[in-house]
DOMAR-616355 format. One record per residue: residue number from 0; x negated, y negated, z of N, C-alpha, C in turn. Coordinates in steps of 0.1 Angstrom, whole numbers. Layout:
% residues N
num,n.px,n.py,n.pz,ca.px,ca.py,ca.pz,c.px,c.py,c.pz
NUM,X,Y,Z,X,Y,Z,X,Y,Z
...
END
This chain:
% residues 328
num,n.px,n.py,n.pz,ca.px,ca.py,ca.pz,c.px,c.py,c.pz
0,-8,12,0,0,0,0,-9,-12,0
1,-2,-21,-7,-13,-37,-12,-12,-41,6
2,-22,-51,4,-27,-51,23,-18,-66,19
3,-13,-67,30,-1,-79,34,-9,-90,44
4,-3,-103,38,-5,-111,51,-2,-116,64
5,-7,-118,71,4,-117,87,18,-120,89
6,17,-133,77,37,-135,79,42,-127,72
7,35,-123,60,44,-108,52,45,-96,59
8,36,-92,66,33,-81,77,49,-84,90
9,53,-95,94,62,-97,104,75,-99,100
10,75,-105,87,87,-104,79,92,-88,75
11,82,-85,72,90,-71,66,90,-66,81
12,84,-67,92,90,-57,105,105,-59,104
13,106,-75,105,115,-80,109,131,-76,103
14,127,-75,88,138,-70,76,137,-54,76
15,130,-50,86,129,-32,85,126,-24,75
16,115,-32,66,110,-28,58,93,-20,59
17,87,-12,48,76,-8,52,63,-18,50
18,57,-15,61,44,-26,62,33,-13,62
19,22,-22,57,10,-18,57,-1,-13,64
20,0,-19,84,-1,-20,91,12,-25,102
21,15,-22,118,21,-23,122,16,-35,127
22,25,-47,129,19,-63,138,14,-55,149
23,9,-66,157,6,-67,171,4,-81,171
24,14,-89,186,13,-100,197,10,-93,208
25,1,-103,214,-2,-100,229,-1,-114,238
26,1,-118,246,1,-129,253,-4,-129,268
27,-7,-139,271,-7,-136,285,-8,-156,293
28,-5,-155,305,-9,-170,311,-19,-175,305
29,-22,-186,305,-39,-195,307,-34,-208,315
30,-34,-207,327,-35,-220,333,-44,-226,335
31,-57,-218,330,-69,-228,329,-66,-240,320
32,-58,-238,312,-57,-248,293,-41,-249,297
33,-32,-245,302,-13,-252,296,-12,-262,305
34,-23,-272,312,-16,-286,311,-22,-294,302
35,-31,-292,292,-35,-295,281,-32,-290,269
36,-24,-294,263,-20,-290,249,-25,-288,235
37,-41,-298,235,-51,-293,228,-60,-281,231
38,-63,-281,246,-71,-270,245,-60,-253,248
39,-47,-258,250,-40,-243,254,-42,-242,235
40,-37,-249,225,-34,-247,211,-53,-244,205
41,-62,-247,208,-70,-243,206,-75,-226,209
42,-73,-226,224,-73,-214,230,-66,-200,223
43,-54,-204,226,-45,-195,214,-45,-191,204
44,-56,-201,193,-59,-198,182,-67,-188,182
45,-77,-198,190,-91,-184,191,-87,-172,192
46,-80,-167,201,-75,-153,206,-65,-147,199
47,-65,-152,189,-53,-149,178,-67,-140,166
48,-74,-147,166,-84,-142,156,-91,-136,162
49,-96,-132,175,-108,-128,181,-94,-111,184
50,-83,-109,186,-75,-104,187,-66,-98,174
51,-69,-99,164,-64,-100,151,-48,-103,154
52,-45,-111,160,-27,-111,159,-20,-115,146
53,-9,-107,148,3,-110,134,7,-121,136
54,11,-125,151,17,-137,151,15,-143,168
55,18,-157,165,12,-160,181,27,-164,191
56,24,-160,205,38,-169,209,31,-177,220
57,37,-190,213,28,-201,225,31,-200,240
58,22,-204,245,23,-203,261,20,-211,268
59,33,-223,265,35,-233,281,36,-225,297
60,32,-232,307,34,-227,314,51,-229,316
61,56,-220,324,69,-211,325,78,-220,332
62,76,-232,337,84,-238,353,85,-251,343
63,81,-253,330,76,-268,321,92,-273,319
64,103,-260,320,118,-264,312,125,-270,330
65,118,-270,341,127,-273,352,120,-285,355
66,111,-288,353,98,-294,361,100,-313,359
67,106,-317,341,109,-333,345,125,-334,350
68,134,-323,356,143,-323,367,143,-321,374
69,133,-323,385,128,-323,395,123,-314,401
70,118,-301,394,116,-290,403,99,-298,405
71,91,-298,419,81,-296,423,72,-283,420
72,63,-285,409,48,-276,408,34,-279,412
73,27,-270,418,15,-267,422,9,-261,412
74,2,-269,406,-9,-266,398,-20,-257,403
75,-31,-249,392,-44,-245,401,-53,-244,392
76,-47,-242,381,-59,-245,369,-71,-239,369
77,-69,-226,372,-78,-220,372,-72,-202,364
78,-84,-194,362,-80,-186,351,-70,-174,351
79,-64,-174,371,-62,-162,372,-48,-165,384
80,-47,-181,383,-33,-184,397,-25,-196,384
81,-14,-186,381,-8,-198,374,3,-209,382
82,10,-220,374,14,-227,381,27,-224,384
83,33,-226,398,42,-222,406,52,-230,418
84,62,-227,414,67,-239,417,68,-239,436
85,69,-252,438,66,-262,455,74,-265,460
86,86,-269,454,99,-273,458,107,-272,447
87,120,-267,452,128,-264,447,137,-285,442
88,143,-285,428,150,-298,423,165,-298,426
89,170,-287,431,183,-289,438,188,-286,452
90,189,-292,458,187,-291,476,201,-293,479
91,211,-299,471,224,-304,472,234,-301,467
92,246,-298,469,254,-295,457,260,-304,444
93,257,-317,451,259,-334,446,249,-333,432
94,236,-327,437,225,-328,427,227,-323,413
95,236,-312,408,237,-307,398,245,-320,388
96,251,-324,396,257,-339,388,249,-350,386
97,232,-348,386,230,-361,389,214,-358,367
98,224,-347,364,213,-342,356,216,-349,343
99,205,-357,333,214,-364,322,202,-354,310
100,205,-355,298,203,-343,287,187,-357,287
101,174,-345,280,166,-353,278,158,-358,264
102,153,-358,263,149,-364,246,135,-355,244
103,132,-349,233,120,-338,236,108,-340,230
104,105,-356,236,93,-365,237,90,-369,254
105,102,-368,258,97,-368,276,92,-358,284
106,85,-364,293,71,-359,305,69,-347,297
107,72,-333,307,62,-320,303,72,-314,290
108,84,-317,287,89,-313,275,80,-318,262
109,77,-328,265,69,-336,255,56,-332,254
110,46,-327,263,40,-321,261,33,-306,254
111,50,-299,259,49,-287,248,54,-292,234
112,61,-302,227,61,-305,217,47,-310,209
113,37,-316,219,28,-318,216,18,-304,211
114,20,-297,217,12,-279,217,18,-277,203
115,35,-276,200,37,-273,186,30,-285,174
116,27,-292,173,23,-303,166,10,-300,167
117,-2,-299,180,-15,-292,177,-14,-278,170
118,-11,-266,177,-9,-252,165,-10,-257,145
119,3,-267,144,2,-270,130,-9,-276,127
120,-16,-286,135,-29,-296,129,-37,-286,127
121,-39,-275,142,-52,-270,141,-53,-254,129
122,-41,-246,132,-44,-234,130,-45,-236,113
123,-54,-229,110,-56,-230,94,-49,-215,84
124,-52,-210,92,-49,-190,84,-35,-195,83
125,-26,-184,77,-9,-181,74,-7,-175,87
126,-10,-177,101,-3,-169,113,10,-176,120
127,19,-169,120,32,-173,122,31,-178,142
128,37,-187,143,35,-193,162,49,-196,162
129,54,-191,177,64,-196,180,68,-200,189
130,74,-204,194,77,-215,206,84,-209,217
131,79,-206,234,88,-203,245,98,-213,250
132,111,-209,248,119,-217,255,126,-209,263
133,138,-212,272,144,-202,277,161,-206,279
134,171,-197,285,184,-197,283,188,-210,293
135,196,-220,291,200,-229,301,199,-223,317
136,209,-209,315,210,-207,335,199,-202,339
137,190,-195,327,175,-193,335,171,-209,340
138,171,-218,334,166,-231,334,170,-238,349
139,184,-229,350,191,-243,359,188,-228,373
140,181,-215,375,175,-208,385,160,-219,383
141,154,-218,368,141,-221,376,142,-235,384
142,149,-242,386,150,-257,392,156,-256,404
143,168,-248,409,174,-246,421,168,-231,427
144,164,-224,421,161,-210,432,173,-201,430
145,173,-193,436,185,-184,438,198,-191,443
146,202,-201,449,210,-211,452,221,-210,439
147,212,-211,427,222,-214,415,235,-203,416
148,230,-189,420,240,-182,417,250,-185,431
149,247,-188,441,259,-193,450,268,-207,446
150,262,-215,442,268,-225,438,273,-223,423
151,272,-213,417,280,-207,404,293,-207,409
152,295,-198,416,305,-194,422,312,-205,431
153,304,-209,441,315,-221,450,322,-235,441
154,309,-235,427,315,-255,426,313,-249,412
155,317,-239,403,315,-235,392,317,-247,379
156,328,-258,386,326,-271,377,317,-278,374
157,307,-279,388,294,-285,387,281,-277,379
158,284,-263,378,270,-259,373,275,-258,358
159,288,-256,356,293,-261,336,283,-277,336
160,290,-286,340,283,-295,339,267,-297,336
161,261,-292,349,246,-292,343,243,-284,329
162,248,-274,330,241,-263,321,247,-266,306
163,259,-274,304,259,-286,294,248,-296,293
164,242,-305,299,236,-310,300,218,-301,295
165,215,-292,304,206,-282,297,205,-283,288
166,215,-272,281,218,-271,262,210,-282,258
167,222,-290,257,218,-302,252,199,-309,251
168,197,-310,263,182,-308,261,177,-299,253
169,178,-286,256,168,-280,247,170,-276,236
170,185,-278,231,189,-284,215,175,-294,208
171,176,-301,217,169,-313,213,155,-312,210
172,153,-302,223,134,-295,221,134,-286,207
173,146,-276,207,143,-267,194,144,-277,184
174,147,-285,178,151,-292,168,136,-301,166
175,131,-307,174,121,-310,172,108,-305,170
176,108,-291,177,98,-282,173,99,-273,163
177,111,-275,158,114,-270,141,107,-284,131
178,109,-296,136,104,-305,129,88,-302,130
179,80,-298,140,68,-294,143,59,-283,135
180,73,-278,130,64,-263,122,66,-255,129
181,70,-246,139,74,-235,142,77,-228,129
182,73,-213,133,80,-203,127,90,-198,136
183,97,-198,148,108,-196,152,108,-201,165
184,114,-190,178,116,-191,191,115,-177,198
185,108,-177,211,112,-166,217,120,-171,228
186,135,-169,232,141,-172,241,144,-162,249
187,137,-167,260,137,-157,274,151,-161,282
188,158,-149,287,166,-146,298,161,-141,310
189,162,-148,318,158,-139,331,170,-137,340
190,184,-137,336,194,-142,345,203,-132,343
191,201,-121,326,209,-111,322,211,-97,331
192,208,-100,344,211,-86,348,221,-91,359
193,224,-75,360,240,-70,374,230,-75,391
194,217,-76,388,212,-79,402,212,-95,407
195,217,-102,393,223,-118,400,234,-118,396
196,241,-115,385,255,-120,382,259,-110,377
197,272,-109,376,284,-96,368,284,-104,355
198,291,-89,347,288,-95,331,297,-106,333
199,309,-102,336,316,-118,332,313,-129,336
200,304,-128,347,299,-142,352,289,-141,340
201,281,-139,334,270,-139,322,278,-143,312
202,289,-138,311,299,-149,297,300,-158,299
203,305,-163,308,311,-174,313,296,-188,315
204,284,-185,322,274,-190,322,264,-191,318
205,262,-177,310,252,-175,301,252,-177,289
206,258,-165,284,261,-161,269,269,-175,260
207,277,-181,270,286,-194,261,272,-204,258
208,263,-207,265,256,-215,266,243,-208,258
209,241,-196,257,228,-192,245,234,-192,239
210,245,-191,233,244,-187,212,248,-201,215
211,247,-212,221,245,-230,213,231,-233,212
212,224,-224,224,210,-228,220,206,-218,206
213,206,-207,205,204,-199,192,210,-209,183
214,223,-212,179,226,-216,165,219,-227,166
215,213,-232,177,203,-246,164,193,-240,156
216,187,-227,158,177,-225,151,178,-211,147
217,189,-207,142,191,-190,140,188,-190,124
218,193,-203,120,195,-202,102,182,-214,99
219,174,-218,106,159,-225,103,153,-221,103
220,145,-210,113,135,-203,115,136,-187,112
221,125,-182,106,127,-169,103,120,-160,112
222,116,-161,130,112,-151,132,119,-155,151
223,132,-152,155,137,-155,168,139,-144,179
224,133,-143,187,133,-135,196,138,-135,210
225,149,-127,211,152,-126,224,145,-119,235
226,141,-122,247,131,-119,255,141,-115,267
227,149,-99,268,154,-98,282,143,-95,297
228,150,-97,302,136,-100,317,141,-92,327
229,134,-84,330,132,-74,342,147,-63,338
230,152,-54,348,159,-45,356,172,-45,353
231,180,-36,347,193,-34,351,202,-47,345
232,192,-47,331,198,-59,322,212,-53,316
233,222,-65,311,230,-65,299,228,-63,287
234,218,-51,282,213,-48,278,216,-49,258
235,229,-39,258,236,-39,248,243,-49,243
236,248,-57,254,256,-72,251,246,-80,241
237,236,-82,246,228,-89,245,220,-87,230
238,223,-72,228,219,-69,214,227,-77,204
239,234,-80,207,248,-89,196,245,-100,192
240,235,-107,206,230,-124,199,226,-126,185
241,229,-135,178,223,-137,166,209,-141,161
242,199,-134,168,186,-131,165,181,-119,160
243,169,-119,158,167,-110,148,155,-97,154
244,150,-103,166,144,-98,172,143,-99,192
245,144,-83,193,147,-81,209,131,-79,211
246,127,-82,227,116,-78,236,122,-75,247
247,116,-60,256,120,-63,270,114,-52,272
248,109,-51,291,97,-44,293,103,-31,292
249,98,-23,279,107,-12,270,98,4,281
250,85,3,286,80,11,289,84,12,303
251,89,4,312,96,7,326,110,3,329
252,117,2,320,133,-2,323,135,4,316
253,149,7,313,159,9,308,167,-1,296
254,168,3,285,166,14,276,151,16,272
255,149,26,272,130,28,266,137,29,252
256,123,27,241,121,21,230,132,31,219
257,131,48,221,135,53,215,150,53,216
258,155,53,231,174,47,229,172,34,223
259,167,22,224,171,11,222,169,14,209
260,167,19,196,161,23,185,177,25,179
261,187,32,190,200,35,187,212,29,191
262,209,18,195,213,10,202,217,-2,190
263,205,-8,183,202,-20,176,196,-18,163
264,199,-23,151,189,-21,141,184,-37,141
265,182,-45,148,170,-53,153,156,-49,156
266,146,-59,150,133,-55,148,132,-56,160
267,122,-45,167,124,-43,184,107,-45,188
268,102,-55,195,93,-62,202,88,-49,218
269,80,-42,213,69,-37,228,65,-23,225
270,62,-17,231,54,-5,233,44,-7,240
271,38,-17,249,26,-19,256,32,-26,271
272,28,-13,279,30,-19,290,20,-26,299
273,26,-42,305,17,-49,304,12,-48,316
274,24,-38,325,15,-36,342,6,-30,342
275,4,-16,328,-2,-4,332,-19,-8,324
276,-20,-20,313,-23,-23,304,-41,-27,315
277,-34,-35,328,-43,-40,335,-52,-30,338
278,-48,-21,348,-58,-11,353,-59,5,342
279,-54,4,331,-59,15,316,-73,16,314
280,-74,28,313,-91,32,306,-87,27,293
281,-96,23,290,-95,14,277,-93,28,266
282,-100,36,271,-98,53,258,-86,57,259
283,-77,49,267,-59,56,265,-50,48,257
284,-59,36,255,-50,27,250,-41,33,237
285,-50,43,231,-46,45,216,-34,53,219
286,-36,63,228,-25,70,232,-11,64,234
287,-15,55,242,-5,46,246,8,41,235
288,-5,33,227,7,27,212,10,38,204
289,4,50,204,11,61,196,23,69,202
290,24,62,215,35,71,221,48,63,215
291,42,49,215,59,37,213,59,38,199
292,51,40,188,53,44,173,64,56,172
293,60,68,178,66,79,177,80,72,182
294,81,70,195,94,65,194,102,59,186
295,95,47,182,104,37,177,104,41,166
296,94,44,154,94,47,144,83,34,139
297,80,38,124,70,25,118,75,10,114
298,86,12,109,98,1,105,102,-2,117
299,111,-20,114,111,-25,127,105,-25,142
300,94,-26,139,88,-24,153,75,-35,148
301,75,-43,160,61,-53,165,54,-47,177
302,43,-44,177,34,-38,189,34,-49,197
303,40,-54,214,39,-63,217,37,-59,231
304,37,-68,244,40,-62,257,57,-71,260
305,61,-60,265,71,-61,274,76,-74,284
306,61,-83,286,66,-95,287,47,-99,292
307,43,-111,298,33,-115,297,22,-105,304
308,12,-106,296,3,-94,298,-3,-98,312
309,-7,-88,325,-16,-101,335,-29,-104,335
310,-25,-115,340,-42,-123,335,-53,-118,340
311,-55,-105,349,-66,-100,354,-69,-88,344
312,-60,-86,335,-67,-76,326,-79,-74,316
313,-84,-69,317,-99,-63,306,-97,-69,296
314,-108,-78,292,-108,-76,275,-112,-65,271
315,-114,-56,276,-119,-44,268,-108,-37,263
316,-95,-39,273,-85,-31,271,-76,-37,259
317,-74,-56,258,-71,-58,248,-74,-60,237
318,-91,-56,233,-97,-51,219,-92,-39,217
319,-92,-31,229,-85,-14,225,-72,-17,220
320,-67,-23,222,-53,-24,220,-46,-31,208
321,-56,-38,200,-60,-42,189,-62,-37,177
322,-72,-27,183,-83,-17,177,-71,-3,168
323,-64,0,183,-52,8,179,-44,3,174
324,-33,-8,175,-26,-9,167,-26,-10,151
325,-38,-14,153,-42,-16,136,-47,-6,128
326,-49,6,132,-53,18,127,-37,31,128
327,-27,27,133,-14,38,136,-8,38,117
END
């Protein structure tokens, strides 16, 4: 088969066609570089090529969508303590009314807009990057804490309100970072499971509020990924969103790669697990990705981790892990 280029290589995962090689993404923190947006977009590049990646997914730090509404972070900037939030931005129930939609040139939203605008200056090759954002009610946990799901329930009129107000913001961010060059989004849920909310409370809070953030950029960008997060997720619901691509930690939850294979004909994001990735003899690695091939099959499938790799892991393990996917 003629050798493909990275965005041909991700496109055909994506359209479940046959590729030449199977992609591989890998990610992980750098809080040494995500309060700098030249050197995090620098960084990323590097390890895009020193890593042969299909495609990159940028990485703001995680707390960046709560943080100009007041959530309090503790920086550390250093290579192995990322930033974490200090205080929580809702202490009140008054507070959720006090949130107005933001423009996606302000404080640290502006910043990551700035990361997508460096990736386009700097990266030169055809490697597709795409941008972390996440679902409104993850947004409106990372700013209040677990609080949000009590106050779901007691003043349910107040958290519509914010979480309109959310949307709207990060309508504003996608839209701009489609003006940036993005090749898509990965939108992470951390909120989709029965261990904070019942499905219907996920309709009602969730789900109404992601497919407004999806349709700004479902028919712009060609490469969107849903990111479910942790345990005892809405698993199958969630397969319905109109994206084109699922992730979720496939090697320790439920569904592993080969149900979820029957589940969705969406191009399906993992086979590397990123807890076990840390302490792996680097000689298992190969094993490892040929177990989630067998599963999933060659089509539709991106070699990826299940969610951010941790930052104490081996480079040795992620050249192995390179090394293999590019030879299956």
């Amino acid at each position: 088969m003629q050798t493909m280029t990275k965005r041909e290589r991700v496109l055909a995962a994506i359209q479940g066609e046959e590729v030449d090689q199977i992609p591989l993404s890998m990610w992980y923190h750098m809080p040494q570089y995500d309060q700098d947006p030249i050197a995090l977009a620098e960084e990323q590049i590097r390890l895009a090529r020193m890593y042969n990646l299909d495609f990159i997914k940028m990485m703001p730090f995680g707390n960046y969508v709560a943080q100009d509404y007041g959530l309090s972070v503790d920086f550390f900037c250093t290579k192995t303590q990322a930033a974490f939030e200090r205080k929580f931005g809702i202490n009140d129930i008054e507070d959720w009314k006090h949130l107005d939609p933001l423009p996606a040139t302000y404080g640290t939203y502006g910043k990551q807009l700035q990361l997508s605008q460096q990736m386009c200056r700097r990266l030169k090759e055809d490697i597709p990057y795409v941008q972390t954002i996440f679902t409104p009610l993850t947004v409106a946990k990372k700013l209040a804490g677990p609080r949000v799901f009590e106050d779901m329930r007691s003043h349910p009129d107040y958290l519509h309100q914010a979480l309109e107000v959310i949307t709207e913001t990060t309508v504003n961010f996608v839209k701009a970072n489609i003006e940036a060059g993005v090749s898509g989004f990965f939108l992470a849920t951390q909120c989709a499971t029965s261990d904070y909310i019942t499905l219907e409370e996920h309709a009602a809070f969730g789900e109404k509020y992601d497919l407004k953030v999806i349709d700004s950029f479902a028919h712009a960008t060609p490469i969107n990924i849903l990111h479910i997060h942790g345990p005892n997720t809405y698993f199958q619901e969630l397969t319905r969103y109109p994206v084109n691509c699922i992730n979720w930690h496939d090697r320790w939850v439920e569904p592993g790669m080969a149900e979820a294979r029957k589940m969705t004909d969406k191009c399906l994001l993992g086979g590397i697990n990123e807890k076990w990735l840390e302490h792996a003899a680097h000689e298992d690695v190969f094993d490892h990705l040929e177990q989630a091939v067998a599963a999933a099959g060659r089509t539709g499938l991106i070699l990826t981790p299940g969610c951010c790799i941790e930052m104490t892991t081996p480079e040795v393990n992620l050249l192995a892990a390179s090394v293999a996917a590019h030879s299956l």
